[in-house]
PDB file of N, CA, C and O in Angstrom:
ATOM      1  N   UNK A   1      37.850 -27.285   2.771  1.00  0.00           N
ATOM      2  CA  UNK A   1      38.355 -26.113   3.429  1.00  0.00           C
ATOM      3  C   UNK A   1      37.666 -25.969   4.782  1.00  0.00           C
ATOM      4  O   UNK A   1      36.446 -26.063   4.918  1.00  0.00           O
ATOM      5  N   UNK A   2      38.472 -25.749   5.713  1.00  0.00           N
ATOM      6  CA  UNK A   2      37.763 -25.472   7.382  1.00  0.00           C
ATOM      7  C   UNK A   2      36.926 -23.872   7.314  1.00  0.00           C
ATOM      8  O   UNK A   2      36.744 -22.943   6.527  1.00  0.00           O
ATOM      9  N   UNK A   3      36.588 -24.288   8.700  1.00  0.00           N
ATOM     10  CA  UNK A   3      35.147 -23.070   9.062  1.00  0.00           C
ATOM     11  C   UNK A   3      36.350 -21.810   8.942  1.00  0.00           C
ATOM     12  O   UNK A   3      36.141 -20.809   8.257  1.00  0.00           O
ATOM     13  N   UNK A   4      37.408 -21.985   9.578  1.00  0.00           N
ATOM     14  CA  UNK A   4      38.709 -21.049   9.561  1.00  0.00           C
ATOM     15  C   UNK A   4      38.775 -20.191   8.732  1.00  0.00           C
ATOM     16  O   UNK A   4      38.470 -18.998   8.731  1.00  0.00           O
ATOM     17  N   UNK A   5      39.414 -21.209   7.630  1.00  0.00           N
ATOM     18  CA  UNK A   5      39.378 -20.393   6.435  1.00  0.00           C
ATOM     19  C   UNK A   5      38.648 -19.913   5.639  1.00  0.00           C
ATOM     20  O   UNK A   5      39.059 -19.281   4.666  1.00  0.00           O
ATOM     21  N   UNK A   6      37.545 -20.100   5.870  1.00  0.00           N
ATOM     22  CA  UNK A   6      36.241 -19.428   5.262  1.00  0.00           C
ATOM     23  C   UNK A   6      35.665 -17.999   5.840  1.00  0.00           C
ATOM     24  O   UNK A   6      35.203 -17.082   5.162  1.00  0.00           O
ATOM     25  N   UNK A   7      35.825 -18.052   7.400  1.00  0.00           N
ATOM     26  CA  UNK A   7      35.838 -17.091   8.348  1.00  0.00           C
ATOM     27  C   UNK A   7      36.665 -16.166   8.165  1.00  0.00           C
ATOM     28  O   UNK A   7      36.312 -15.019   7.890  1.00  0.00           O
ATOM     29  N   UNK A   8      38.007 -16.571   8.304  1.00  0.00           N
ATOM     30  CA  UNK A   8      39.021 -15.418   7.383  1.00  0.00           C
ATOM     31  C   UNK A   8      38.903 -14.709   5.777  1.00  0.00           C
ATOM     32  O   UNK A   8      39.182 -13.539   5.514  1.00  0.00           O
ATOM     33  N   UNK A   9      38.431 -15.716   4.838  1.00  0.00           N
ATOM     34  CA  UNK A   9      38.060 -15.050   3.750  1.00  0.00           C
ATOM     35  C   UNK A   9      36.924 -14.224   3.453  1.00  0.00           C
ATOM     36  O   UNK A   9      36.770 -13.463   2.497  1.00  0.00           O
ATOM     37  N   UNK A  10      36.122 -14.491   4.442  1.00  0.00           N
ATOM     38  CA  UNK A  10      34.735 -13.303   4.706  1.00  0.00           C
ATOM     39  C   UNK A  10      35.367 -11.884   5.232  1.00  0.00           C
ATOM     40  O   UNK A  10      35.026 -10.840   4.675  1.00  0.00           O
ATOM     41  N   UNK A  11      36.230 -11.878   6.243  1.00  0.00           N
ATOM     42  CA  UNK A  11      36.737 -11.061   6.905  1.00  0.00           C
ATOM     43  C   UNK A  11      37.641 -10.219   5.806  1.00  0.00           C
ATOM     44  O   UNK A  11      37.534  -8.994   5.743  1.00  0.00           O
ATOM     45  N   UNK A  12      38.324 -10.778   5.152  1.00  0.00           N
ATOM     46  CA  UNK A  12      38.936 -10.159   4.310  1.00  0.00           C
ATOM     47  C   UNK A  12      38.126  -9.437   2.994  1.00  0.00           C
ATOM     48  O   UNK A  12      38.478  -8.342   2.556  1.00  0.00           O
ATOM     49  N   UNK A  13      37.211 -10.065   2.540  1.00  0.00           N
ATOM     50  CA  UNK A  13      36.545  -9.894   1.539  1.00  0.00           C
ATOM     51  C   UNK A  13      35.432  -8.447   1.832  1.00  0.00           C
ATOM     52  O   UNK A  13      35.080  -7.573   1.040  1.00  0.00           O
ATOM     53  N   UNK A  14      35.064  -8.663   3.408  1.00  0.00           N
ATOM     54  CA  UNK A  14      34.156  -7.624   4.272  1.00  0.00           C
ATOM     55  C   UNK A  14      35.265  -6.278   4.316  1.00  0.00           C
ATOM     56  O   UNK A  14      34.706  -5.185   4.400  1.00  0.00           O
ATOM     57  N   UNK A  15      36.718  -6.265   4.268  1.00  0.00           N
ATOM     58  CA  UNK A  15      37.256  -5.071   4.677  1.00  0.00           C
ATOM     59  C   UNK A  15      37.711  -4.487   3.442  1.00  0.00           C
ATOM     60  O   UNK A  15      38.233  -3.384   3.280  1.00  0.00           O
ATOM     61  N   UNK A  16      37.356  -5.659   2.322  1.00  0.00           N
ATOM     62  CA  UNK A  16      37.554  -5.483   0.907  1.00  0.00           C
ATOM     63  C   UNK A  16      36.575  -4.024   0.393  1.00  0.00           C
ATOM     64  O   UNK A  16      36.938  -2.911   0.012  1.00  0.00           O
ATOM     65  N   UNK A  17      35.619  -4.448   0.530  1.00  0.00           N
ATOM     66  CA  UNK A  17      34.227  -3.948   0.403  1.00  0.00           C
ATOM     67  C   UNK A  17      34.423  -2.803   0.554  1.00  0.00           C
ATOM     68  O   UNK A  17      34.478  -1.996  -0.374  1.00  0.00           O
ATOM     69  N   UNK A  18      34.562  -2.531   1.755  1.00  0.00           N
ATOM     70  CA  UNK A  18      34.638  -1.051   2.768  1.00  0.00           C
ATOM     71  C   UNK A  18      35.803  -0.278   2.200  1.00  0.00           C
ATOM     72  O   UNK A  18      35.554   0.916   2.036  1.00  0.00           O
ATOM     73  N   UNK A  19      37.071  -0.690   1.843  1.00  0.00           N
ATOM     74  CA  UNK A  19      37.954  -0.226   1.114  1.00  0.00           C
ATOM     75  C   UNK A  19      37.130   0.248  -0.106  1.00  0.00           C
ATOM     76  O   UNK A  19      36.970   1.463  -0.223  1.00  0.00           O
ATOM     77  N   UNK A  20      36.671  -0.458  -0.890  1.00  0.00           N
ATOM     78  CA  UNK A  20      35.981   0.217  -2.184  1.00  0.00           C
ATOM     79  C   UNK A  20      35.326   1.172  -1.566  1.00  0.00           C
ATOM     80  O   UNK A  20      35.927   2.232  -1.389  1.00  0.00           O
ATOM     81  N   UNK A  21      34.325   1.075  -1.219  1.00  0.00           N
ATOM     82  CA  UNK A  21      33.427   2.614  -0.688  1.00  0.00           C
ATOM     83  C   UNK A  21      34.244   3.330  -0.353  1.00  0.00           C
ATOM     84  O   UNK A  21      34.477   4.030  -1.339  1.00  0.00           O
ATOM     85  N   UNK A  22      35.086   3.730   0.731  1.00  0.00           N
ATOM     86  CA  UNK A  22      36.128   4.541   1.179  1.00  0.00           C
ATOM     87  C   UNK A  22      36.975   4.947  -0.527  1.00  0.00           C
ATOM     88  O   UNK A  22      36.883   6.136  -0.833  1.00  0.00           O
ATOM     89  N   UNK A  23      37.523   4.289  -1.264  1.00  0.00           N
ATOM     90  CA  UNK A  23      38.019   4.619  -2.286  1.00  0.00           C
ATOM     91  C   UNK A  23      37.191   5.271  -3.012  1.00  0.00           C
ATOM     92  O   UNK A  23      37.746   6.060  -3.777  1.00  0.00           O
ATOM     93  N   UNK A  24      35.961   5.238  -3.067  1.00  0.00           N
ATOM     94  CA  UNK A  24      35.041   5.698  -3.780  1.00  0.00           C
ATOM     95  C   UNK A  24      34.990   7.157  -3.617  1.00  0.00           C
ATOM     96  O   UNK A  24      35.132   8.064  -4.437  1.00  0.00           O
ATOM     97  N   UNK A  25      34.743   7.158  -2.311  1.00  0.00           N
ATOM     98  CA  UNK A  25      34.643   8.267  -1.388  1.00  0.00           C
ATOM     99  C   UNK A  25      35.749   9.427  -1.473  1.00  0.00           C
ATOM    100  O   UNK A  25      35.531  10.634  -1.363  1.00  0.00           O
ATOM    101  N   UNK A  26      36.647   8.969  -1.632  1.00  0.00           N
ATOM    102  CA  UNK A  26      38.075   9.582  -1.488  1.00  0.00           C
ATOM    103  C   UNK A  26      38.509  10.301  -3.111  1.00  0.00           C
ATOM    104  O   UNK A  26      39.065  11.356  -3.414  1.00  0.00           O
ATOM    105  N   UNK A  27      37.941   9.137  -3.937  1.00  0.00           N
ATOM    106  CA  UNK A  27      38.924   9.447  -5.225  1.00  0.00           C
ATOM    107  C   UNK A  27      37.522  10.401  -5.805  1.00  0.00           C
ATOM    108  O   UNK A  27      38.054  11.177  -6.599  1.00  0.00           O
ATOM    109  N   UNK A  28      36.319  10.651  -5.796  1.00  0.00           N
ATOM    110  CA  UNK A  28      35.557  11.398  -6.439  1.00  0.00           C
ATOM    111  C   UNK A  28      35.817  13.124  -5.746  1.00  0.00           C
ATOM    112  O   UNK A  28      35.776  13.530  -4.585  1.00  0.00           O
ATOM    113  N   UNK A  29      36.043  13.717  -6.845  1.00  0.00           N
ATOM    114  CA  UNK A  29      36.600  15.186  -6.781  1.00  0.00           C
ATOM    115  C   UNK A  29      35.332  15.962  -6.734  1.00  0.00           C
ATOM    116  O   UNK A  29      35.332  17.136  -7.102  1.00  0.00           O
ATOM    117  N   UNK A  30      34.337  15.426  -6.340  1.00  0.00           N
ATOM    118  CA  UNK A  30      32.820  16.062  -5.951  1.00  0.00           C
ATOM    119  C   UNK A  30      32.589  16.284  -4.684  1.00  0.00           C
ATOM    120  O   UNK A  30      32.080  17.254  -4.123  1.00  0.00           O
ATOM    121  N   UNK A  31      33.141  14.986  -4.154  1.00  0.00           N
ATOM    122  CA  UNK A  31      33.260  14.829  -3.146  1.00  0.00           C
ATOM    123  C   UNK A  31      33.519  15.299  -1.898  1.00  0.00           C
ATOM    124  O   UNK A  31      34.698  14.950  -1.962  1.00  0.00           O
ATOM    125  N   UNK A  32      33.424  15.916  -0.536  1.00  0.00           N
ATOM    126  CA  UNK A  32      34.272  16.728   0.444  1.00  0.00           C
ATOM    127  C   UNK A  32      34.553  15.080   1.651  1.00  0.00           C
ATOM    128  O   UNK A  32      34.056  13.977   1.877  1.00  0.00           O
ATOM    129  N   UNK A  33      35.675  15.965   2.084  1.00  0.00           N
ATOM    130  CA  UNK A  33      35.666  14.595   3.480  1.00  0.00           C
ATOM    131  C   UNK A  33      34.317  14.913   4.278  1.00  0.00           C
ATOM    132  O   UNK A  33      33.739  13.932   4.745  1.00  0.00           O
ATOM    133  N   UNK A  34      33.711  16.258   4.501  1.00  0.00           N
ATOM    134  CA  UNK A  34      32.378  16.554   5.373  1.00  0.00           C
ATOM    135  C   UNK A  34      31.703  15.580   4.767  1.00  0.00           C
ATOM    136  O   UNK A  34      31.654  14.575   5.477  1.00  0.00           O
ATOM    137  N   UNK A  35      31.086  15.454   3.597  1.00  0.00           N
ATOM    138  CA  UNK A  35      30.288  14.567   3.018  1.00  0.00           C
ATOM    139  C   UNK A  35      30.313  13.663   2.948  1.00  0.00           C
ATOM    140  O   UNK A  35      29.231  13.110   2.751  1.00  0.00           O
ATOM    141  N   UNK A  36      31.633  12.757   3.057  1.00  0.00           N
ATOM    142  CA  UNK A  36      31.782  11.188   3.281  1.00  0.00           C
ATOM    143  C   UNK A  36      31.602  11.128   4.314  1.00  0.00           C
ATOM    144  O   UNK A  36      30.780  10.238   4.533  1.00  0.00           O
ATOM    145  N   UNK A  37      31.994  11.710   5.367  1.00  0.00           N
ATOM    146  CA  UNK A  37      31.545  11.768   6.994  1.00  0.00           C
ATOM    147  C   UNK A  37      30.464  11.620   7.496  1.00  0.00           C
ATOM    148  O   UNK A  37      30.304  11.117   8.608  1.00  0.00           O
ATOM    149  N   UNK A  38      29.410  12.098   6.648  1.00  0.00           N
ATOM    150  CA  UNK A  38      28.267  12.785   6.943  1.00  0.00           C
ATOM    151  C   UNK A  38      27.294  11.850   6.571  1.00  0.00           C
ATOM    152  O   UNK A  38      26.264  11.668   7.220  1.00  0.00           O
ATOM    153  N   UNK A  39      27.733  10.961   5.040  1.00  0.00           N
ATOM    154  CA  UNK A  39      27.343   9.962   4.567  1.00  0.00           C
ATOM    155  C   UNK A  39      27.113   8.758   5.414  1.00  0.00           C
ATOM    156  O   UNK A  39      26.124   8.077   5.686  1.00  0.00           O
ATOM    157  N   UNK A  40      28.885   8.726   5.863  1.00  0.00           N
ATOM    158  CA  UNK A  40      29.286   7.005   6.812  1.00  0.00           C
ATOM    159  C   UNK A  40      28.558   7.043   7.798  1.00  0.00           C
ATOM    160  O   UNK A  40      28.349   5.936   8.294  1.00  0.00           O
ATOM    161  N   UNK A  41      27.834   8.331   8.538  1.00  0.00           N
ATOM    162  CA  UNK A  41      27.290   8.581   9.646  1.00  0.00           C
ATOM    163  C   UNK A  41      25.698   8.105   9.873  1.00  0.00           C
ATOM    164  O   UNK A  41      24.966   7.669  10.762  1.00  0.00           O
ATOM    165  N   UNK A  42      25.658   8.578   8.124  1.00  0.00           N
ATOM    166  CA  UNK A  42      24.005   8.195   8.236  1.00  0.00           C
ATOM    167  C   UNK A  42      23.440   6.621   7.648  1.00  0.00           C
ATOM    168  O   UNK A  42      22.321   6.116   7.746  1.00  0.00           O
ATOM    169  N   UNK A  43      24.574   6.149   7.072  1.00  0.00           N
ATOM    170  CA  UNK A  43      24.980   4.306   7.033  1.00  0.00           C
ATOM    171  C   UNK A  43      24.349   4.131   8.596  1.00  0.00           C
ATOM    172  O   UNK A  43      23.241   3.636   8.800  1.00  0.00           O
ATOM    173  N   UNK A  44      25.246   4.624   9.659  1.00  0.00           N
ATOM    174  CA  UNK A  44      25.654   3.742  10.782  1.00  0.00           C
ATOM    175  C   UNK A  44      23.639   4.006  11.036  1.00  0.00           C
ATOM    176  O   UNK A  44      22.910   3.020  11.137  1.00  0.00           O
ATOM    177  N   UNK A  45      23.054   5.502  11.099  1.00  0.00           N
ATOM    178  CA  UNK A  45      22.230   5.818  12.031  1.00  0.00           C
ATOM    179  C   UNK A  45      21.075   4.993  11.177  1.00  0.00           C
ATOM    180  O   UNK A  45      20.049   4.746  11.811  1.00  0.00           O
ATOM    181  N   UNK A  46      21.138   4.543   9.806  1.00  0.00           N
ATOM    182  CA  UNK A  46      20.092   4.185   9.177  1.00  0.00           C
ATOM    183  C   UNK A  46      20.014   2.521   9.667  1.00  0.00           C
ATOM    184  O   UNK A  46      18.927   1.951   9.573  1.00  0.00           O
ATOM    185  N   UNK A  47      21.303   1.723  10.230  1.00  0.00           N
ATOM    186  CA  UNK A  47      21.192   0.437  10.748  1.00  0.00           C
ATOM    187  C   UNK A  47      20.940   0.056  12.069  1.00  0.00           C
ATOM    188  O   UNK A  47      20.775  -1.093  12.478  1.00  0.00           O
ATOM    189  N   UNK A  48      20.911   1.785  13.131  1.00  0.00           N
ATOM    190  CA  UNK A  48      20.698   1.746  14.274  1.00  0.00           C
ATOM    191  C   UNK A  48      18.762   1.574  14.087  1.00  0.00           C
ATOM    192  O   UNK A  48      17.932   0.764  14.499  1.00  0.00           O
ATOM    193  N   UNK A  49      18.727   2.557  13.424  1.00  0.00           N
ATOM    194  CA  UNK A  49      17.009   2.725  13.049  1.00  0.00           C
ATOM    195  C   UNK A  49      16.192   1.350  13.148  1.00  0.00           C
ATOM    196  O   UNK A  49      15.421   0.754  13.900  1.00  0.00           O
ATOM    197  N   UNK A  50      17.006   1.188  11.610  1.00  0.00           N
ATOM    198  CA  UNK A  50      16.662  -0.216  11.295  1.00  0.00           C
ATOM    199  C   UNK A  50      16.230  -1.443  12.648  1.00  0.00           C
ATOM    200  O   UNK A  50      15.130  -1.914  12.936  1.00  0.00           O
ATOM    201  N   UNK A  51      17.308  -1.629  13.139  1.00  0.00           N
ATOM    202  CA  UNK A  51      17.312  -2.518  14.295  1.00  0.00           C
ATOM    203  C   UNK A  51      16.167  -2.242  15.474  1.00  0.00           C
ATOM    204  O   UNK A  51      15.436  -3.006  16.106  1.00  0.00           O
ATOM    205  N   UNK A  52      16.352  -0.775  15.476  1.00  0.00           N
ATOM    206  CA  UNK A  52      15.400  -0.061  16.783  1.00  0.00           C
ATOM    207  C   UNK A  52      13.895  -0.595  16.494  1.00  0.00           C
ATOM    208  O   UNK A  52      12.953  -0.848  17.244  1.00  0.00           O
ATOM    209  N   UNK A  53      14.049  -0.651  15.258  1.00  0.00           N
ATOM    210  CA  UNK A  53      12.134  -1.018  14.496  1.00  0.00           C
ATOM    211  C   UNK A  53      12.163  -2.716  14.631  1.00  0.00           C
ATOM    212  O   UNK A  53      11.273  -3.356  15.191  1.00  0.00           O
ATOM    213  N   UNK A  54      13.099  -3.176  14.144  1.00  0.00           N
ATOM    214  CA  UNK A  54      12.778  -4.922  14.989  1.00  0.00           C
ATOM    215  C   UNK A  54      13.109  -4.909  16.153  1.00  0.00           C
ATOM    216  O   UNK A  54      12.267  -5.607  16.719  1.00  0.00           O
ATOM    217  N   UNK A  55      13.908  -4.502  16.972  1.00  0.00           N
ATOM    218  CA  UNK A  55      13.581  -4.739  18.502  1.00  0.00           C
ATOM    219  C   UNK A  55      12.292  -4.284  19.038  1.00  0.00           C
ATOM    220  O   UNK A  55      11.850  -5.038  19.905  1.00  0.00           O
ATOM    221  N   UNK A  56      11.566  -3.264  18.767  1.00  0.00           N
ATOM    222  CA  UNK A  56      10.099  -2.961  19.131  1.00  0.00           C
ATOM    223  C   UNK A  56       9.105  -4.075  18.470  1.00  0.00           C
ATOM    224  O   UNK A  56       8.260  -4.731  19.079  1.00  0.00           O
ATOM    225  N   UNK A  57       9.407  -4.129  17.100  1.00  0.00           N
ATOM    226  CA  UNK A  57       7.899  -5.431  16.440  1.00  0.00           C
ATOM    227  C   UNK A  57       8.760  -6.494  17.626  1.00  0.00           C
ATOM    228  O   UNK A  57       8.009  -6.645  18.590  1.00  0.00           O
ATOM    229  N   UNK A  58       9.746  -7.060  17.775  1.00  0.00           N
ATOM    230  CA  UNK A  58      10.008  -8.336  18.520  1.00  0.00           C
ATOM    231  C   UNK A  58       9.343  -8.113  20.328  1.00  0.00           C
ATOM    232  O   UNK A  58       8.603  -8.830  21.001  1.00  0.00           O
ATOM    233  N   UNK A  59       9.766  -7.290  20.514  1.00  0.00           N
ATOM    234  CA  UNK A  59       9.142  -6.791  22.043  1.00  0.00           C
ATOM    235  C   UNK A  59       7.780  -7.076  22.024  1.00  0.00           C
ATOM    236  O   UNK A  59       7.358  -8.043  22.660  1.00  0.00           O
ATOM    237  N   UNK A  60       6.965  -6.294  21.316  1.00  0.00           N
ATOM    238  CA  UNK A  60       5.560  -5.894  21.181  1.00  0.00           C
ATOM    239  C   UNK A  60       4.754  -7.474  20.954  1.00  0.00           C
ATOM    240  O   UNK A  60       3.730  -7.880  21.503  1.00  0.00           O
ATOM    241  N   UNK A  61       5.822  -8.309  19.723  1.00  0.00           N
ATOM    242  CA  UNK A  61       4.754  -9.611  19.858  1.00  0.00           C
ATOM    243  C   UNK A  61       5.296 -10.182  21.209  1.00  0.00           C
ATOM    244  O   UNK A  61       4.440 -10.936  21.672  1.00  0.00           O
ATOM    245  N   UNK A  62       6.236 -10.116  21.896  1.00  0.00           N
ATOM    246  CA  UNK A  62       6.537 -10.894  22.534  1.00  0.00           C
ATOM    247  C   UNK A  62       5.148 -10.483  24.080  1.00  0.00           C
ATOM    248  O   UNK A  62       4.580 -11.347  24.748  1.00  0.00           O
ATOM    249  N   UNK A  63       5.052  -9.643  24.160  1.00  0.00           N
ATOM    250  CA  UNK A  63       3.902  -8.656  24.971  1.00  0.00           C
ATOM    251  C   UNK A  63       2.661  -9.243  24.576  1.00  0.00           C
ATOM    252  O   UNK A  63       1.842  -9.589  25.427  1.00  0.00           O
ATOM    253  N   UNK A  64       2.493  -9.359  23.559  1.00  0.00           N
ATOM    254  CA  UNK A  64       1.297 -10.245  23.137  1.00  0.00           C
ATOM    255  C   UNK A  64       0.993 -11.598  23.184  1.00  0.00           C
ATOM    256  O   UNK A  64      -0.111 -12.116  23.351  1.00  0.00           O
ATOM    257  N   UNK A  65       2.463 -12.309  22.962  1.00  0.00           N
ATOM    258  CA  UNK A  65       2.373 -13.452  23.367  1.00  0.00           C
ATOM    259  C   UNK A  65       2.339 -13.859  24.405  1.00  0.00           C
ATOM    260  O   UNK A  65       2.027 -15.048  24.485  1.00  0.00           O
ATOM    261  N   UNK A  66       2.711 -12.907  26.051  1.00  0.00           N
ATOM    262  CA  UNK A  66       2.562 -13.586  26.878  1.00  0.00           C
ATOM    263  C   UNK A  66       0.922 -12.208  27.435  1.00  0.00           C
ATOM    264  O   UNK A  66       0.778 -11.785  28.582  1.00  0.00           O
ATOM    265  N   UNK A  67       0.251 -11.945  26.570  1.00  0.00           N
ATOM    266  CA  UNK A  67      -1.416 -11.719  27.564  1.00  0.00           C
ATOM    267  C   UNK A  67      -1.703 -10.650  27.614  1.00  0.00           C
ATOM    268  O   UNK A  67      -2.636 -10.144  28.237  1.00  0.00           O
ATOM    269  N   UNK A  68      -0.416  -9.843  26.522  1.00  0.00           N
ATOM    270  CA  UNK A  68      -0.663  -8.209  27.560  1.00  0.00           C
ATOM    271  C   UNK A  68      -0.868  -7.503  25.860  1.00  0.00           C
ATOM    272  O   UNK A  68      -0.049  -7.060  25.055  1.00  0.00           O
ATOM    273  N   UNK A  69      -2.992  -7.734  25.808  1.00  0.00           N
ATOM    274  CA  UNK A  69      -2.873  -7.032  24.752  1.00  0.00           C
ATOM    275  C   UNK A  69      -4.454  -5.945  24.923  1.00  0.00           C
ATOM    276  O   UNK A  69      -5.521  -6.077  25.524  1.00  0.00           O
ATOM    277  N   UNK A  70      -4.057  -5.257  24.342  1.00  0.00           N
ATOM    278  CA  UNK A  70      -5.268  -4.213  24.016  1.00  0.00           C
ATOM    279  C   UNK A  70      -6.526  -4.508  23.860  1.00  0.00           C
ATOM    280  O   UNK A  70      -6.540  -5.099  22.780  1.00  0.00           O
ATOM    281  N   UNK A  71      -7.545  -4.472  24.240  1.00  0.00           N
ATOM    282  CA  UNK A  71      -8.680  -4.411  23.675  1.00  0.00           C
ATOM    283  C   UNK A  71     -10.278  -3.439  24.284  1.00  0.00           C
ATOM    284  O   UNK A  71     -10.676  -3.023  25.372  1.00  0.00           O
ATOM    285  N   UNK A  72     -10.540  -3.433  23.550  1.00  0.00           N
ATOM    286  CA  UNK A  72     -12.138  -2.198  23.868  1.00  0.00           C
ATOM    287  C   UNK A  72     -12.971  -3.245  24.885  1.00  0.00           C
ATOM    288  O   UNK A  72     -13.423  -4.346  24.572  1.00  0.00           O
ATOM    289  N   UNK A  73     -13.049  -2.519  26.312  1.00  0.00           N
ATOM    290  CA  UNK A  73     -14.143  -3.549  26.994  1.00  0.00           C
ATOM    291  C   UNK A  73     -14.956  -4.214  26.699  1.00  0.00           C
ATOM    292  O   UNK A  73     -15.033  -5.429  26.878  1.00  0.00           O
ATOM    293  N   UNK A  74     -16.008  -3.211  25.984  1.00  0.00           N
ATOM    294  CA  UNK A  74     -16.898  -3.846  25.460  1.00  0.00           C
ATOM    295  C   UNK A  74     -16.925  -5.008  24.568  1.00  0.00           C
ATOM    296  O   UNK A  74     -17.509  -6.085  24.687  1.00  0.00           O
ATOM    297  N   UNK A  75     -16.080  -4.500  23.551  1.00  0.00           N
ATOM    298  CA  UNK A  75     -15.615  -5.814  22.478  1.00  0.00           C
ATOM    299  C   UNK A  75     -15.203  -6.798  23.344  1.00  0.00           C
ATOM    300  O   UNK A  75     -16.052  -7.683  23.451  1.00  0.00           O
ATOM    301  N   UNK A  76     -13.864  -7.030  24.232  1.00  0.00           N
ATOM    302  CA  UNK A  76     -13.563  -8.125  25.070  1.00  0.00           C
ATOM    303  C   UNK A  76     -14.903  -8.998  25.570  1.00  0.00           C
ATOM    304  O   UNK A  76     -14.931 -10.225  25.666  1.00  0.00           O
ATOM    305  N   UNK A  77     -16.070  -8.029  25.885  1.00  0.00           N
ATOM    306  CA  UNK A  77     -16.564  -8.365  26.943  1.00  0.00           C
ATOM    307  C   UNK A  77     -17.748  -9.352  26.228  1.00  0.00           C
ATOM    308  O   UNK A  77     -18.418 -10.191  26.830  1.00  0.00           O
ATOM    309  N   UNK A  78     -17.822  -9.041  24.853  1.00  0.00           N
ATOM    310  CA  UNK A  78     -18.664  -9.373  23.809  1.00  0.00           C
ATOM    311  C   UNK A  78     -18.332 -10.719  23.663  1.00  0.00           C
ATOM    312  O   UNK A  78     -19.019 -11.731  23.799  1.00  0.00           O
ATOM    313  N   UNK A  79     -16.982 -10.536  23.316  1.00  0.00           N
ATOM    314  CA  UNK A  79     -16.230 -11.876  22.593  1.00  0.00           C
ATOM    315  C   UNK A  79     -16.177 -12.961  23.671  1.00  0.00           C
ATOM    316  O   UNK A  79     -16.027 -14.141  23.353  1.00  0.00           O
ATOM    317  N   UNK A  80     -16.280 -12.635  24.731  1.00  0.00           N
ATOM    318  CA  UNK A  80     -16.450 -13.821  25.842  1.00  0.00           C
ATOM    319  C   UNK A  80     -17.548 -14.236  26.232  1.00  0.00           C
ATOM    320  O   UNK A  80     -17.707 -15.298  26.833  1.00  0.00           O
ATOM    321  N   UNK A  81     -18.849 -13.056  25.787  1.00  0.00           N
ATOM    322  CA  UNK A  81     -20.398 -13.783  25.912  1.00  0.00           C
ATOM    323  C   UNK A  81     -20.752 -14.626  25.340  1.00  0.00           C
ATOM    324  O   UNK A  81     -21.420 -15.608  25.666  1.00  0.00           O
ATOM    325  N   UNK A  82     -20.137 -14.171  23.999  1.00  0.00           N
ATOM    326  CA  UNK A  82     -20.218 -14.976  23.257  1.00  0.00           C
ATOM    327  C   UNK A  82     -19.962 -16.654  22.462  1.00  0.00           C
ATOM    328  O   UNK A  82     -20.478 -17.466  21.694  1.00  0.00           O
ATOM    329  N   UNK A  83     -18.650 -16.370  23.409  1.00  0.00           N
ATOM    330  CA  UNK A  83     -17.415 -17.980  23.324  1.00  0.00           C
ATOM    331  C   UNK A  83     -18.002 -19.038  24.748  1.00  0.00           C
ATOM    332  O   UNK A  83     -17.365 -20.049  25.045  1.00  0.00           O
ATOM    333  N   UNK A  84     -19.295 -18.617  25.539  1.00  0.00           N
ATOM    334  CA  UNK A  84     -19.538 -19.806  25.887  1.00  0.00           C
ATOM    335  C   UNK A  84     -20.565 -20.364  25.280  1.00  0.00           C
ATOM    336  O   UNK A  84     -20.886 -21.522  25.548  1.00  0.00           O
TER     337      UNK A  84
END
């Protein structure tokens, strides 16, 4: 089977998914549309989060990896008396 059709059956299978939740959502009589709303909303803001916290750890080592890191003078100043 090609990359194609595998690509399409993810796609389908992914809007599959989302249909269930939405059905979920819809057919429970507990339920309000505010609250599925309110729900789908905090999906989206909990993967924005998510991401926001690895783009900072990825930034931050990347800051470190090129020199730009913190340290107490003294300690720096120690650790280099010491390293000759």
């Amino acid at each position: 089977m090609t990359d194609d059709y595998w690509q399409k059956e993810y796609e389908t299978q992914r809007k599959d998914r989302m249909q269930n939740c939405i059905d979920d959502y819809l057919q429970d009589n507990k339920v309000t549309a505010r609250q599925a709303y309110e729900e789908i909303l905090s999906c989206v803001d909990d993967v924005i989060n998510y991401h926001k916290k690895e783009y900072e750890k990825a930034v931050e080592l990347k800051s470190l990896m090129l020199g730009h890191r913190e340290c107490d003078i003294i300690a720096c100043a120690d650790s280099f008396a010491t390293a000759e």
